[in-house]
C-alpha positions in Angstrom: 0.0 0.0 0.0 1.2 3.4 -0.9 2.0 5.9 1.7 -0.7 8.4 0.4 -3.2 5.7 0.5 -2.0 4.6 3.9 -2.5 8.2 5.3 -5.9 8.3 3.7 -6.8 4.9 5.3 -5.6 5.5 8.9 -4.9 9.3 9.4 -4.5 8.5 13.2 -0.7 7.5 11.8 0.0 10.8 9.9 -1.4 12.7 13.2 0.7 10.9 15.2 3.8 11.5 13.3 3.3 15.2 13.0 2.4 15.2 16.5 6.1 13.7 17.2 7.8 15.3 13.9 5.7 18.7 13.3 3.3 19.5 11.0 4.9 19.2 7.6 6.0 15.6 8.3 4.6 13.5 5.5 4.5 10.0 5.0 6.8 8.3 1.9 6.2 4.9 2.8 4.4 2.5 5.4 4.7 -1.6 6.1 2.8 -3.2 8.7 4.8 -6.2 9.2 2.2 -7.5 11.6 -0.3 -6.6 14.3 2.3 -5.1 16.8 4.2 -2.3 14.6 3.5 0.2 11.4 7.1 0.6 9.9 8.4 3.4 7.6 9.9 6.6 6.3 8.4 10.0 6.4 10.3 13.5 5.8 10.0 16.8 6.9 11.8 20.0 7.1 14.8 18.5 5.3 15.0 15.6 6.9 14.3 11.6 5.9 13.7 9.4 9.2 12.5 5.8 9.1 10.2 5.3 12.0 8.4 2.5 14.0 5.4 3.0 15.7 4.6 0.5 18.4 0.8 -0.7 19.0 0.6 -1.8 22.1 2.2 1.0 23.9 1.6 4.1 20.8 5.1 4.7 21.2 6.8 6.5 18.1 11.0 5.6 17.7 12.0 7.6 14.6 15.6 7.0 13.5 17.6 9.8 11.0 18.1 7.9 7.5 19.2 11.4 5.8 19.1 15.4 6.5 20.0 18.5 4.3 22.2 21.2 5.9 21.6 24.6 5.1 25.0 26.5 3.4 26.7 28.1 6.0 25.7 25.9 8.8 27.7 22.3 7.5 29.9 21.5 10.6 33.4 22.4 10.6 32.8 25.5 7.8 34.7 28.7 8.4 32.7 31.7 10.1 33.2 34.6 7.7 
């Protein structure tokens, strides 16, 4: 199932995300690999986190795959 369809069919899961992530976190893919977990990626505000979200306890563990740096604020880059 697509992400877009997957937000569509359970938007408690894209509320719950931008409850944890802010609200221009959207959803780029979703697996529910059973009854305990909803696995996936989402982005937002330059950033592309996998994430698990735990049923039993609604607990959200997001995990940073990739995130874009603004220029002029990479790490180790002269002041000037």
């Amino acid at each position: 199932m697509s992400a877009a369809q997957e937000s569509t069919r359970d938007p408690q899961l894209l509320d719950r995300l931008r409850d944890a992530l802010g609200p221009d976190a959207q959803l780029v893919s979703v697996r529910r690999a059973d009854a305990r977990a909803v696995r996936g990626v989402a982005v937002c505000s330059g950033r592309i986190l996998s994430f698990v979200l735990e049923a039993e306890h609604n607990r959200l563990r997001t995990q940073p795959l990739f995130e874009l740096l603004q220029h002029g604020h990479a790490r180790g880059q002269a002041q000037g």
